[in-house]
KENU-198010 format. One record per residue: residue number from 1; residue in three letters; z, y, x negated of N, C-alpha, C in turn. Coordinates in pm, 1 decimal. Last residue first. Layout:
N
NUM ALA Z Y X Z Y X Z Y X
...
***
This chain:
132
132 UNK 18030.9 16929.9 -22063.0 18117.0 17037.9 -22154.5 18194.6 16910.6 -22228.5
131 UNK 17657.9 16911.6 -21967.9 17799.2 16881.6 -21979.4 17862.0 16938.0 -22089.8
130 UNK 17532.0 17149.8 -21714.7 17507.7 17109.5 -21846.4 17647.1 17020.1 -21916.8
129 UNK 17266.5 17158.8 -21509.9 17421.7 17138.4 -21520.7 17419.2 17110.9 -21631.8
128 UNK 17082.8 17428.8 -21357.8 17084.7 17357.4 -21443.5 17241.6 17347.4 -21445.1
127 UNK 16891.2 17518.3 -21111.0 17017.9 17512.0 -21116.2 16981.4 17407.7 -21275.1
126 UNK 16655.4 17757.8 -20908.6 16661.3 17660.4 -21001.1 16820.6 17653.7 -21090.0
125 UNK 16765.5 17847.7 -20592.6 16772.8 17886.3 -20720.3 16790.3 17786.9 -20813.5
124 UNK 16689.1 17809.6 -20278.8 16562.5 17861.8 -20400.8 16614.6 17934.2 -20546.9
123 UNK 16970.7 17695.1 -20249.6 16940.4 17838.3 -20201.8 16787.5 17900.4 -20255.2
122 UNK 16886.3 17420.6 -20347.2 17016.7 17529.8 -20361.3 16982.2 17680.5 -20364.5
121 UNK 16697.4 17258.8 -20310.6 16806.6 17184.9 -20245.7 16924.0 17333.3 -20290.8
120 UNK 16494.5 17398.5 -20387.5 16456.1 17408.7 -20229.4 16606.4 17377.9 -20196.9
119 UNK 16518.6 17370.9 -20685.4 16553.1 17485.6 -20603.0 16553.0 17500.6 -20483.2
118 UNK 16661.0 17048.5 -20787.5 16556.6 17126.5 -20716.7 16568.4 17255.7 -20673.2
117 UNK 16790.2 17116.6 -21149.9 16833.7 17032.8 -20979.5 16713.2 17116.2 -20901.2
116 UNK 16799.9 16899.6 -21435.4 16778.2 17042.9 -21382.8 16801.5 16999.4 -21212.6
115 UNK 17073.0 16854.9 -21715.9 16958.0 16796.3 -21611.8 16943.8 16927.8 -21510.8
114 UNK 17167.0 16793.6 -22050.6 17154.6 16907.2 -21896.8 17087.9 16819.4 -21826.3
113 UNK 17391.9 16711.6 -22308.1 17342.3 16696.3 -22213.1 17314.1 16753.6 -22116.8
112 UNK 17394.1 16947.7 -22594.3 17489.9 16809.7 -22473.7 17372.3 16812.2 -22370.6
111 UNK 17337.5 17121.8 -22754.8 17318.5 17004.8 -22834.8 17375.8 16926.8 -22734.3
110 UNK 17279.3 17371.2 -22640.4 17361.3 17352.1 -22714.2 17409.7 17212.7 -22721.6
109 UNK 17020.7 17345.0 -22543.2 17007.2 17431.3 -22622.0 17137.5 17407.2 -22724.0
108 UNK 16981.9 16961.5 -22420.3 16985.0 17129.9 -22447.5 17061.2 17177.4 -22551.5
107 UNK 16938.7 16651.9 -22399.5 17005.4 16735.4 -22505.6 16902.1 16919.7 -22459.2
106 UNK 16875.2 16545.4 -22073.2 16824.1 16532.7 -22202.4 16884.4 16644.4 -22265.3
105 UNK 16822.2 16300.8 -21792.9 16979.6 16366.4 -21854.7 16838.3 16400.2 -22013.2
104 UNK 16555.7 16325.1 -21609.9 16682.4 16240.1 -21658.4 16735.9 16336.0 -21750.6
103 UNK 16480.1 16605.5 -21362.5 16457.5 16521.2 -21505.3 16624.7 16456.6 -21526.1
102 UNK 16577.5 16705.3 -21126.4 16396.2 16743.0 -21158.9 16345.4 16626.0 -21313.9
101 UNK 16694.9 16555.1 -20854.0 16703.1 16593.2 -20983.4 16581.7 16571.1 -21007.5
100 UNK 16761.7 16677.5 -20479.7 16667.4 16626.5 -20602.9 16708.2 16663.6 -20726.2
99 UNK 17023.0 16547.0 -20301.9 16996.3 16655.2 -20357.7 16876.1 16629.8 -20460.3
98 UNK 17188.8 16397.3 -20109.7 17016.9 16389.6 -20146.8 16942.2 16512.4 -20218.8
97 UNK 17430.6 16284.6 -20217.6 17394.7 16409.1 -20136.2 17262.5 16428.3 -20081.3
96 UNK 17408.2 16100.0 -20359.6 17477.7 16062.7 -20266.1 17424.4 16133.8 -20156.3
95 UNK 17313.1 16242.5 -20583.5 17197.3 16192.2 -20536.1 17231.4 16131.3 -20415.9
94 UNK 17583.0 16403.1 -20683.9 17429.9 16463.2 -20638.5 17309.0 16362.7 -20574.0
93 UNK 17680.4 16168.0 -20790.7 17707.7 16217.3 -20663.9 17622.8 16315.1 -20610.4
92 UNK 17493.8 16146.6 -20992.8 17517.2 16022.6 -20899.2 17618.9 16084.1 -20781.5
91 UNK 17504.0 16344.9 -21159.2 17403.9 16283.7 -21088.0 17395.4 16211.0 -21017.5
90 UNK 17807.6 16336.0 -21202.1 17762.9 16478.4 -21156.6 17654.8 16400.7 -21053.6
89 UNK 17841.9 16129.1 -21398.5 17886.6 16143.0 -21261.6 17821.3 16262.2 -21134.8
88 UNK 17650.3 16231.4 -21582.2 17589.1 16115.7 -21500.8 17688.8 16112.2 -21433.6
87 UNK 17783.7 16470.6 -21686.8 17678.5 16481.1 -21629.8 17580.7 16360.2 -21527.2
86 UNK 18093.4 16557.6 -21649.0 18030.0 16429.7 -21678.7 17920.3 16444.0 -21604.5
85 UNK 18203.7 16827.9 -21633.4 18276.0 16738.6 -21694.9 18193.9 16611.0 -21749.8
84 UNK 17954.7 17105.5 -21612.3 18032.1 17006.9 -21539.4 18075.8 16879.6 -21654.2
83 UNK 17827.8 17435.4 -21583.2 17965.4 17315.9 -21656.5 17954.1 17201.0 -21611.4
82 UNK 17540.6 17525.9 -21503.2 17705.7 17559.6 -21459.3 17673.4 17455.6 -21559.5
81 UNK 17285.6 17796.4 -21485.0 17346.3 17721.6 -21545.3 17517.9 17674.0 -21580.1
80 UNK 17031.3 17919.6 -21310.5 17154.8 17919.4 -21350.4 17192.1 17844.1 -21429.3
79 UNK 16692.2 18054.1 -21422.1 16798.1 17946.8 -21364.0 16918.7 17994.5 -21404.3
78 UNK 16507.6 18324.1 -21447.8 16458.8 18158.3 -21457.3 16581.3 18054.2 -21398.8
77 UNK 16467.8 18643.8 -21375.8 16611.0 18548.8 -21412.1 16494.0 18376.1 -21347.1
76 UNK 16168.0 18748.5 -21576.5 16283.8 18759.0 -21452.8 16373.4 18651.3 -21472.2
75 UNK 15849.4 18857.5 -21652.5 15973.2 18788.1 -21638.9 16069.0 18772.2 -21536.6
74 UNK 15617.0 18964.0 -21519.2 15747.0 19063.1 -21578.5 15832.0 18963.1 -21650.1
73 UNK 15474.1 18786.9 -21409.8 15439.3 18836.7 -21500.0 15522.6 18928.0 -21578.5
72 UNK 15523.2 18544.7 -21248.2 15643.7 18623.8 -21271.3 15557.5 18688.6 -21371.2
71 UNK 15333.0 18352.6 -21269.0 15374.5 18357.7 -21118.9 15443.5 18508.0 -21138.2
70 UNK 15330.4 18317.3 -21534.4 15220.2 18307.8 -21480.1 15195.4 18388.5 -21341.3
69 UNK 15607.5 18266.2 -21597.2 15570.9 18342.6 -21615.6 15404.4 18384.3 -21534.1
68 UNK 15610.8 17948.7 -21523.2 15709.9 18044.1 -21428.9 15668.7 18223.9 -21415.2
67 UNK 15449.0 17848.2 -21713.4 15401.6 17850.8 -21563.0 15459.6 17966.6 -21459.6
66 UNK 15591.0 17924.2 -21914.3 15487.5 17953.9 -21915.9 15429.2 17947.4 -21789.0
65 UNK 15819.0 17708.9 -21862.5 15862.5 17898.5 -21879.5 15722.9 17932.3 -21846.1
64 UNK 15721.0 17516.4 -21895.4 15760.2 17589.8 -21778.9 15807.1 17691.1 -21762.4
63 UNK 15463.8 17499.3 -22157.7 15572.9 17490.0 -22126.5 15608.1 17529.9 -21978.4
62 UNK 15208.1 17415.0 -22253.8 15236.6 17350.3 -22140.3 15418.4 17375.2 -22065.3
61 UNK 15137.8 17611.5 -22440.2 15062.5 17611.7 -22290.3 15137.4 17557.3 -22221.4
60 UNK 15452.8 17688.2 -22658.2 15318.5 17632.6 -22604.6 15253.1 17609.5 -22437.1
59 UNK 15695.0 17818.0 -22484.9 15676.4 17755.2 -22664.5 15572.8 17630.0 -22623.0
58 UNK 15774.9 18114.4 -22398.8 15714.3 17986.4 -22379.3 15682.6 17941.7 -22543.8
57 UNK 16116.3 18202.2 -22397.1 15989.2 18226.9 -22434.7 15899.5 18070.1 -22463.2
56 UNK 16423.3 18322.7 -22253.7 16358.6 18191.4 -22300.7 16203.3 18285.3 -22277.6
55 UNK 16765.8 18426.1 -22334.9 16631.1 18436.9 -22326.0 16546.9 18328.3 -22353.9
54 UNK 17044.0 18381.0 -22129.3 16968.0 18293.8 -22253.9 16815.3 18391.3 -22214.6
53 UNK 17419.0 18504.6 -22167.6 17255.2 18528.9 -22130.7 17157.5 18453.5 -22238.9
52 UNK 17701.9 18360.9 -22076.1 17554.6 18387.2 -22196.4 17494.4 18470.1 -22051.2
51 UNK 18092.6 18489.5 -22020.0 17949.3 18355.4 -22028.1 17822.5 18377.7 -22106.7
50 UNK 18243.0 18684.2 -22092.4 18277.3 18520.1 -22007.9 18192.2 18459.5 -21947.9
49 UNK 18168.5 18863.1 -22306.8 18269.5 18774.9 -22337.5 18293.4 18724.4 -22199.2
48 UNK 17866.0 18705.5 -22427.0 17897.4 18811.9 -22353.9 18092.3 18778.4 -22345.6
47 UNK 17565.7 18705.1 -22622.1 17709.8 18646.7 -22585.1 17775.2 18700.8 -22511.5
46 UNK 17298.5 18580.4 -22549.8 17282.9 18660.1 -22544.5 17456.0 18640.3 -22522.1
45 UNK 17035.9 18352.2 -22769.3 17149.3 18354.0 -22644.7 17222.7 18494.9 -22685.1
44 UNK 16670.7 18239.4 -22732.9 16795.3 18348.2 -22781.9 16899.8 18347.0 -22692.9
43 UNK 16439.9 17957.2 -22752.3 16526.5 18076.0 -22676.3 16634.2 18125.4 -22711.4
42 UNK 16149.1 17881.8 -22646.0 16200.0 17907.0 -22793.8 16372.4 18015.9 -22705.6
41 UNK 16055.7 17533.0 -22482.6 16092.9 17721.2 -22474.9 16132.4 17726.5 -22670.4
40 UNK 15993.5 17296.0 -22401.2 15862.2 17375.4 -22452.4 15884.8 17547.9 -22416.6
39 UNK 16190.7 17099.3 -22436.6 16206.7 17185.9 -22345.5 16104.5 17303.2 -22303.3
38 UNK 16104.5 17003.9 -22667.4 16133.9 16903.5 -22606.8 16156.5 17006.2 -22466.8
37 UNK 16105.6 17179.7 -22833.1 16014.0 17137.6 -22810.3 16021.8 17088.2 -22675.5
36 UNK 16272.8 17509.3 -22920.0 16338.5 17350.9 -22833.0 16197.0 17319.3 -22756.2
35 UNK 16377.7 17705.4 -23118.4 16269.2 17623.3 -23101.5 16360.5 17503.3 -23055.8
34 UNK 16567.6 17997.6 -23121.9 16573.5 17821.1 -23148.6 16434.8 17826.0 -23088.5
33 UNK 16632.5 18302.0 -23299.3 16601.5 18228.2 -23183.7 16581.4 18079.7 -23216.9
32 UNK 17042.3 18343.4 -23278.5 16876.6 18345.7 -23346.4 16803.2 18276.3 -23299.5
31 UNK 17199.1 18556.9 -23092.8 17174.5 18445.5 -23170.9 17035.8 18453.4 -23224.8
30 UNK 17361.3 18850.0 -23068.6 17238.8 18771.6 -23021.3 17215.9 18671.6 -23105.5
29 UNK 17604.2 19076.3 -22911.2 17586.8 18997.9 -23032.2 17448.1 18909.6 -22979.2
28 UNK 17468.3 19422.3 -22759.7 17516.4 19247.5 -22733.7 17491.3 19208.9 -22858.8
27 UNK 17416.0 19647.5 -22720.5 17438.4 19643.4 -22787.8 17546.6 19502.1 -22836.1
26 UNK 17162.2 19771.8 -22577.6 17266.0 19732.3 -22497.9 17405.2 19698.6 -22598.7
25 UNK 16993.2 19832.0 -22769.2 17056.7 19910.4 -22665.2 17135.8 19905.1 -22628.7
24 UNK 16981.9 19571.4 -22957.4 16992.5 19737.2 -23008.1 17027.4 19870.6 -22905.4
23 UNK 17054.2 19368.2 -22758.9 17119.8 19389.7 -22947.4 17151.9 19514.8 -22961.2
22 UNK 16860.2 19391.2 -22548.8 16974.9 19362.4 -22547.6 17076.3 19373.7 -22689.4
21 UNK 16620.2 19514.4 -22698.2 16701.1 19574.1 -22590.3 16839.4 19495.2 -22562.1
20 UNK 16581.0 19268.0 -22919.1 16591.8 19413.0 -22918.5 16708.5 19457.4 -22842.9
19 UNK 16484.3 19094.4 -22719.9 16636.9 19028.5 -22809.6 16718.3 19170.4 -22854.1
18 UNK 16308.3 19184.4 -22590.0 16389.9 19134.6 -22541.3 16514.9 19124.6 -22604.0
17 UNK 16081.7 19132.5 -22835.3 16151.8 19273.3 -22785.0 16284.3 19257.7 -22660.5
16 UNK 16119.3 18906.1 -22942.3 16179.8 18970.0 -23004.9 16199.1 19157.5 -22914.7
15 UNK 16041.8 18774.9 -22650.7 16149.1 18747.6 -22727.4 16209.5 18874.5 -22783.5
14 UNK 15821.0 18862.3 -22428.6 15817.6 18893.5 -22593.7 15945.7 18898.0 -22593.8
13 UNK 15812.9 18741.7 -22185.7 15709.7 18748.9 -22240.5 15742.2 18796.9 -22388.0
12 UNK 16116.3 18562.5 -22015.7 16061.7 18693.9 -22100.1 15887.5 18719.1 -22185.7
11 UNK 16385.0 18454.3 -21839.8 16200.7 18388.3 -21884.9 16178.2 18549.5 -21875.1
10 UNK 16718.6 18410.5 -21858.1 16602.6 18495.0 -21790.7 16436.1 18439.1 -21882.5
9 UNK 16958.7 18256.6 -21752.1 16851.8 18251.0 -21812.1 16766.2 18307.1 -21752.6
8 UNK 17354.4 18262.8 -21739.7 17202.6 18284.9 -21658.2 17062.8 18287.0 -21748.5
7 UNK 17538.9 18038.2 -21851.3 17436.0 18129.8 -21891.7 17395.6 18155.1 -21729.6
6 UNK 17801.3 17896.8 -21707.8 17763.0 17854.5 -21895.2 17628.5 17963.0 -21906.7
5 UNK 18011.6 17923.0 -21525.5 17883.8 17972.7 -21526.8 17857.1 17957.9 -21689.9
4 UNK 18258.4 17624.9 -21537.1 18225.4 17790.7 -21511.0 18068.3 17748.5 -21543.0
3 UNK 18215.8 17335.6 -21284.6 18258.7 17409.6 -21385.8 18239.2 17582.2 -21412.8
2 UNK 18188.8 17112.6 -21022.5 18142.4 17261.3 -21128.4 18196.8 17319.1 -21160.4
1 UNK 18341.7 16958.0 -20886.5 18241.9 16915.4 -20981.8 18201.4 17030.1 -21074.4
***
């Protein structure tokens, strides 16, 4: 069912200095940042040559970055993020499993379909699938 590693995502308190250190130190290509309401992050991708790094920044009170941060005052790595071929096959054998999904299927950062998976059901690491 899973595909390659499509990002790790780290949750950051200041974007642009974030986007910085990775650009200007480190010296990574960096996208520009997006506004994704619907996900209540703003977030930069970080290219690497055999997968991302996503920065994500809360994009209003109610976002989950914002909660995550709350807990995480540094930031820190927020979720994985794999491949998979067909995201409503994916979910329906995931639910065979009893694995929890956190939300119905909805358009991410790169315009396809994700859904998120419980962290209790995979080692306490929030999992995102995203279809390719």
């Amino acid at each position: 069912m899973l595909g390659k590693l499509n990002h790790v995502a780290i949750a950051v308190t200041d974007l642009k200095a974030a986007t910085a250190i990775y650009r200007d130190t480190l010296g990574a290509n960096v996208s520009a940042e997006t506004d994704l309401p619907e996900h209540g992050v703003t977030t930069v991708f970080v290219e690497l040559p055999n997968t991302k790094i996503e920065l994500l920044q809360p994009l209003g009170d109610n976002s989950p970055i914002a909660r995550f941060l709350e807990k995480n005052c540094d930031g820190g790595i927020h979720h994985l993020c794999y491949e998979v071929e067909d995201i409503n096959a994916a979910v329906a054998k995931l639910q065979t499993e009893g694995a929890r999904i956190l939300s119905e299927p909805k358009t991410g950062a790169h315009g396809k379909p994700v859904i998120f998976l419980h962290p209790k059901d995979f080692c306490g690491t929030l999992v995102e699938l995203e279809q390719v």
